[in-house]
C-alpha positions as CSV (number, residue, x, y, z in Angstrom):
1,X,-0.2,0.3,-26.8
2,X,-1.7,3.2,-25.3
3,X,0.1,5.6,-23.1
4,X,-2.2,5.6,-19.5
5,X,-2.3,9.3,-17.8
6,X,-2.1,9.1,-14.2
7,X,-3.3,11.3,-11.8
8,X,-2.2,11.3,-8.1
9,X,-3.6,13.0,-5.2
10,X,-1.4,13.3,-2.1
11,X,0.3,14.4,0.7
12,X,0.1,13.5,4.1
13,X,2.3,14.3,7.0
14,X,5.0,11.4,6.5
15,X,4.5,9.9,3.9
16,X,5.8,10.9,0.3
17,X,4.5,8.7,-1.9
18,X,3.1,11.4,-4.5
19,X,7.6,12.0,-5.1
20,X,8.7,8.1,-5.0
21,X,5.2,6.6,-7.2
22,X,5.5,9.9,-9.5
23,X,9.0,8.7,-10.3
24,X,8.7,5.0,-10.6
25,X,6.4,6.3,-14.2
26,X,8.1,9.4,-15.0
27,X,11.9,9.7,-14.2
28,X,12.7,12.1,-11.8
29,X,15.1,15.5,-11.5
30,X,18.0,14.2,-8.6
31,X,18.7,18.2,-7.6
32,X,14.9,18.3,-7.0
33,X,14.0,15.0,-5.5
34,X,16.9,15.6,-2.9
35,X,14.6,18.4,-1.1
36,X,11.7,16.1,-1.7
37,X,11.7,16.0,2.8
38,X,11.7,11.9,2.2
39,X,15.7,11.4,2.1
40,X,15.0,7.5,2.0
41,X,13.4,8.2,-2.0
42,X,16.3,9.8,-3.8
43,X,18.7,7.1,-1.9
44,X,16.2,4.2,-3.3
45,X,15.8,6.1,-6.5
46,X,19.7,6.6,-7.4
47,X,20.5,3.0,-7.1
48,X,18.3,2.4,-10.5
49,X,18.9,3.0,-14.1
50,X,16.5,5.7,-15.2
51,X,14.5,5.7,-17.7
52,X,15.3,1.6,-18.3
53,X,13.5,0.9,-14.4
54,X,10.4,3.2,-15.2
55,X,6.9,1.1,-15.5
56,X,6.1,1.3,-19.0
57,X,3.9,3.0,-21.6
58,X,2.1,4.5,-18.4
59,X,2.8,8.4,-17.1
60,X,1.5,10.4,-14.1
61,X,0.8,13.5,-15.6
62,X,-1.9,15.2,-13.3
63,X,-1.0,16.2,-9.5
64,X,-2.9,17.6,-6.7
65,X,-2.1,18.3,-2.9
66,X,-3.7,20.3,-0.5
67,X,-0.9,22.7,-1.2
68,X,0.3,24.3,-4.3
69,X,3.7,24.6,-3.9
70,X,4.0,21.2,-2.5
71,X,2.4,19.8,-6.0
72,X,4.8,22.2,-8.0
73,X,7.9,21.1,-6.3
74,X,6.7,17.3,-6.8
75,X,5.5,18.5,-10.3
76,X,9.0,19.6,-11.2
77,X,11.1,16.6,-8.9
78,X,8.7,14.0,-10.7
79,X,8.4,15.4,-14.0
80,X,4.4,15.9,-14.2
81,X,3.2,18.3,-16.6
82,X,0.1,19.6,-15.3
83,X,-0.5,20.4,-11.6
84,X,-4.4,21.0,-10.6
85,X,-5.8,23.6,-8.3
86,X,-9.0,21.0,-7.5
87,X,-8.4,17.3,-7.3
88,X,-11.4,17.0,-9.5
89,X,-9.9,18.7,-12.3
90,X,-8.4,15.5,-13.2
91,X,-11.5,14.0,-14.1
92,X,-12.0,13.8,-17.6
93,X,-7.6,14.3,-17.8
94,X,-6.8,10.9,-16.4
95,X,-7.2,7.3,-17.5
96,X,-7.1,6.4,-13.6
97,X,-6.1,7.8,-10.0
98,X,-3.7,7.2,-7.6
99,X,-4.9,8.4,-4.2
100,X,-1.6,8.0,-1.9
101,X,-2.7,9.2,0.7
102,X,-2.1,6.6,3.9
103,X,-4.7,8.3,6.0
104,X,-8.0,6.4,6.1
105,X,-10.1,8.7,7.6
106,X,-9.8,10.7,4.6
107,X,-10.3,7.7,1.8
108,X,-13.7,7.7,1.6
109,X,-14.0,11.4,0.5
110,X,-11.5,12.0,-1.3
111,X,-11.8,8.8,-3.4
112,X,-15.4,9.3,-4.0
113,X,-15.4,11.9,-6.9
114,X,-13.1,9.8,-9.0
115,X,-14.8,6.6,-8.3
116,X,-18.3,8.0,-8.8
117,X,-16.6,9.4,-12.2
118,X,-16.4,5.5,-13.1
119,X,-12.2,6.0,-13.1
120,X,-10.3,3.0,-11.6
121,X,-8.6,4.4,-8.4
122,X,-5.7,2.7,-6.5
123,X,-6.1,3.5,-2.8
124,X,-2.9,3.2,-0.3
125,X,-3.0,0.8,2.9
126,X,-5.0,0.8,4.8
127,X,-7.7,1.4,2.9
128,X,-9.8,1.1,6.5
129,X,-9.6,0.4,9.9
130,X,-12.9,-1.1,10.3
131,X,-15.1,-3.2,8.0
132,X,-18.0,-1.2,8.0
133,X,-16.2,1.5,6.8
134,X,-14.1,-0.2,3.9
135,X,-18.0,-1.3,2.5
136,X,-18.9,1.8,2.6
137,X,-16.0,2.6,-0.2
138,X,-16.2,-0.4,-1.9
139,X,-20.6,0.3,-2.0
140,X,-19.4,3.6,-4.6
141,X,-18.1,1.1,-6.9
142,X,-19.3,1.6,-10.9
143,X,-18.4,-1.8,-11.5
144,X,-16.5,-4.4,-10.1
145,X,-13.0,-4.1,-9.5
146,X,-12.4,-1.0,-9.9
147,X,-11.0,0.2,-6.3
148,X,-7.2,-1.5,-6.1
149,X,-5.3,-1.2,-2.6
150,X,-2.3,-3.1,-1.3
151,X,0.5,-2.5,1.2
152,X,3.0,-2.4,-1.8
153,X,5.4,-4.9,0.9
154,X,3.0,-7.8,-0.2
155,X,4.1,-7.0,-3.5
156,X,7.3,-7.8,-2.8
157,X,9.4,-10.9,-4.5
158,X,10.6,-12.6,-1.0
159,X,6.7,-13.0,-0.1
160,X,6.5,-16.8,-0.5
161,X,6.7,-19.6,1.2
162,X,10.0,-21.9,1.7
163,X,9.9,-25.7,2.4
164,X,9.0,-25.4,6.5
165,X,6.9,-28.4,6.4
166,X,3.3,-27.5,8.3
167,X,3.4,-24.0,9.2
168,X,2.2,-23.6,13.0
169,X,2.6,-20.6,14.0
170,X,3.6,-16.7,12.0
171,X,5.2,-14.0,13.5
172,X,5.1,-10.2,12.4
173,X,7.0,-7.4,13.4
174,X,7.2,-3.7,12.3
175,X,7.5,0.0,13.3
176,X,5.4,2.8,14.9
177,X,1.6,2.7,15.1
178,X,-1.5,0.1,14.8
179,X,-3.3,2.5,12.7
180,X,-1.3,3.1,10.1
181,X,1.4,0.8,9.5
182,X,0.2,-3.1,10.4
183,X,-1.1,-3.1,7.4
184,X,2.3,-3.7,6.2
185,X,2.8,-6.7,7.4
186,X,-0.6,-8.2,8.2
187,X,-1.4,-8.4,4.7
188,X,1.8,-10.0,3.5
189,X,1.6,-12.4,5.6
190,X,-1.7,-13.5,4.6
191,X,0.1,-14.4,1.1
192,X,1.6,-17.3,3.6
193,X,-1.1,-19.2,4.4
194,X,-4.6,-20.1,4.6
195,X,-6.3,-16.3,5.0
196,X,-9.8,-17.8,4.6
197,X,-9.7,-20.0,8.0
198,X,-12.0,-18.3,10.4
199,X,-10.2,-16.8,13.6
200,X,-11.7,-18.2,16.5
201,X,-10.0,-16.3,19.2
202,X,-7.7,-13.3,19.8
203,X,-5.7,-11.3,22.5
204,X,-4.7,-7.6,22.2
205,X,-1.9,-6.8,25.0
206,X,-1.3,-2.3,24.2
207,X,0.2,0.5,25.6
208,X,2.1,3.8,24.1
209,X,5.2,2.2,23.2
210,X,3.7,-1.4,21.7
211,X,0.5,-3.3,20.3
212,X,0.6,-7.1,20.3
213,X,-2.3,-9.0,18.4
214,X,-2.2,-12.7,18.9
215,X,-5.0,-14.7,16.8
216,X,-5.7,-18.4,17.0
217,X,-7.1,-19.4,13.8
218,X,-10.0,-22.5,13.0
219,X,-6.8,-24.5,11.7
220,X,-5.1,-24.6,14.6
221,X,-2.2,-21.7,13.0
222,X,-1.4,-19.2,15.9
223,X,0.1,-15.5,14.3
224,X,1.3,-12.3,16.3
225,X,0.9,-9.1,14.7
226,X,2.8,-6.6,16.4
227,X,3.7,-3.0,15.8
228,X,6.5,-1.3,18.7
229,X,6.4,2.2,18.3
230,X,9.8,3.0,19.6
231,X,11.9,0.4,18.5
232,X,13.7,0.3,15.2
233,X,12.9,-3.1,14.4
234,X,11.9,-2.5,10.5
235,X,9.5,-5.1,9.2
236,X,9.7,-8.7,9.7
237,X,8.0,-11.8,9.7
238,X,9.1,-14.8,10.9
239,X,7.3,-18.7,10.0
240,X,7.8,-21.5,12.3
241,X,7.5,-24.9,10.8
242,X,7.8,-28.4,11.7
243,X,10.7,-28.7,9.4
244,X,12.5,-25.1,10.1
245,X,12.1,-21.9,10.4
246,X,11.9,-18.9,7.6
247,X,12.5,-15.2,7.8
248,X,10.7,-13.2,4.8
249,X,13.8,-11.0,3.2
250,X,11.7,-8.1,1.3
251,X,14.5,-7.0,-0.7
252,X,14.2,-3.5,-1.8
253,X,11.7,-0.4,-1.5
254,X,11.9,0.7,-4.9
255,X,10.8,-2.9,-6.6
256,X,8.1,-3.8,-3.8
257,X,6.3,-0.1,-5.0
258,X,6.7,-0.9,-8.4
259,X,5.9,-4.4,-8.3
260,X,2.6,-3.0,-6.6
261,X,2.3,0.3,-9.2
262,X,2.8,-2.4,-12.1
263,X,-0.4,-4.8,-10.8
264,X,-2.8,-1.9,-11.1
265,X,-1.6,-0.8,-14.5
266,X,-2.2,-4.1,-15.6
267,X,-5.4,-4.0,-14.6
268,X,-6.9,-1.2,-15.9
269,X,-5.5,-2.6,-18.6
270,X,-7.9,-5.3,-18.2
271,X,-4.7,-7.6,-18.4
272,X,-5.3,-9.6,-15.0
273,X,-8.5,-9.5,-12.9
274,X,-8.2,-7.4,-9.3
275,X,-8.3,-10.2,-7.1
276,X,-7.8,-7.6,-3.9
277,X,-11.2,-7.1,-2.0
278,X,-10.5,-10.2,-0.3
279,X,-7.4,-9.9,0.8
280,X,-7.9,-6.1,2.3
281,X,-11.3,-7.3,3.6
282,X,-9.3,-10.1,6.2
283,X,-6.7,-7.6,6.5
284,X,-9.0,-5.0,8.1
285,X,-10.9,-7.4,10.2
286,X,-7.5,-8.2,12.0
287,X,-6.8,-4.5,11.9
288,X,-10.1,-3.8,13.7
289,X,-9.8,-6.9,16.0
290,X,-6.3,-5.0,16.9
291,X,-7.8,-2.3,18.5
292,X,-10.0,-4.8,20.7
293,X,-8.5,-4.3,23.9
């Protein structure tokens, strides 16, 4: 099987995916990764076996930031051979892109190159706040499915339903801000029901410290998206059903960004459709309906 080559574009201010994705393909260097800034990876990372937990046959071996020495220190830490002084450089380099960046004002350009270049591209959550804006990304398209985004927690193996009887009403919990991190668990917890029911009504309650969505759905299913900027709550989601209740476990970080990683390899391998436009599509309309007040 072919070896893929990877390229990734990243960073933004909190978020250190470029380190953690980088090594979930590569392997990493422990001394390194511990100054990565993100002490959360190299915990995650030194629980697994190395090179045995790497994704297969698949290698990120082009890297870009906005700064130099932050894509040679991830170079090194990650084990990518070739660090790029323009993002487009890639092109032509890479077998597909990895844009992980998680601010979505920013998608739209800095995707664009690649996907105009014809190169599938995986996008990090959100890949929008509004609808009009996701078309407009998903209008560069060469051909079909070949922009990929998730919010790698709906990758994750505890993402499925138990035995509640009819499910009547969904509650989701998680940290800091609307913008950025409901995505998290709106879109897992579309995996739990009926996503395609319209919404027929919602109600946005907001303030600095909290943001609670509520959204009553065709079916008669009520959910509460909420996102509490100061509490350290995690992220949760609870279903209430007429035979019990269920709390989603999501087990760990490392296999959820994998899991995720390992669904867009196989599909530029043209091993399994990309079945994700939908999905991110009703994720941003509640996303957008969020900021309804």
């Amino acid at each position: 099987m072919k070896d893929l080559k990877l390229g990734i574009l990243g960073l933004s201010p909190g978020n250190g995916h470029p380190y953690s994705w980088s090594a979930i393909f590569n392997g990493y260097e422990p001394s390194v990764m511990a100054d990565c800034g993100f002490p959360v990876i190299p915990e995650y990372l030194s629980h697994q076996k190395f090179p045995d937990d790497c994704i297969p046959d698949a290698h990120v071996t082009h890297i870009w930031t906005q700064d130099e020495a932050i894509s040679r220190h991830v170079a090194v830490a990650a084990n990518i051979p070739n660090v790029v002084s323009r993002a487009e450089d890639m092109i032509g380099q890479v077998d597909a892109v990895l844009l992980a960046r998680d601010d979505p004002e920013n998608h739209y350009a800095m995707a664009k190159p690649f996907i105009e270049a014809g190169l599938p591209i995986y996008i990090d959550k959100p890949l929008a706040v509004s609808r009009e804006e996701a078309e407009r990304i998903y209008a560069l398209e060469k051909y079909p499915g070949q922009i990929f985004t998730c919010s790698a927690l709906a990758y994750s193996d505890g993402v499925k339903r138990a035995d509640i009887g009819e499910l009547y009403h969904l509650d989701a919990t998680c940290i800091k801000d609307w913008k950025k991190y409901a995505i998290h668990v709106v879109e897992p917890a579309l995996r739990l029901f009926d996503y395609e029911a319209k919404i027929v009504r919602h109600n946005v309650i907001a303030n600095d410290k909290r943001r609670i969505v509520t959204l009553e759905w065709e079916n008669g299913l009520t959910t509460t998206f909420k996102t509490l900027s100061k509490a350290k709550c995690g992220f949760q989601i609870a279903l209430y059903g007429t035979d019990g209740v269920q709390n989603v476990d999501f087990g760990g970080t490392f296999f959820m960004f994998r899991n995720a990683l390992q669904e867009f390899v196989s599909i530029v391998r043209g091993e399994r459709p990309n079945n994700s436009r939908k999905i991110t599509m009703k994720a941003i309309e509640i996303l957008e309906r969020g900021f309804c007040e």
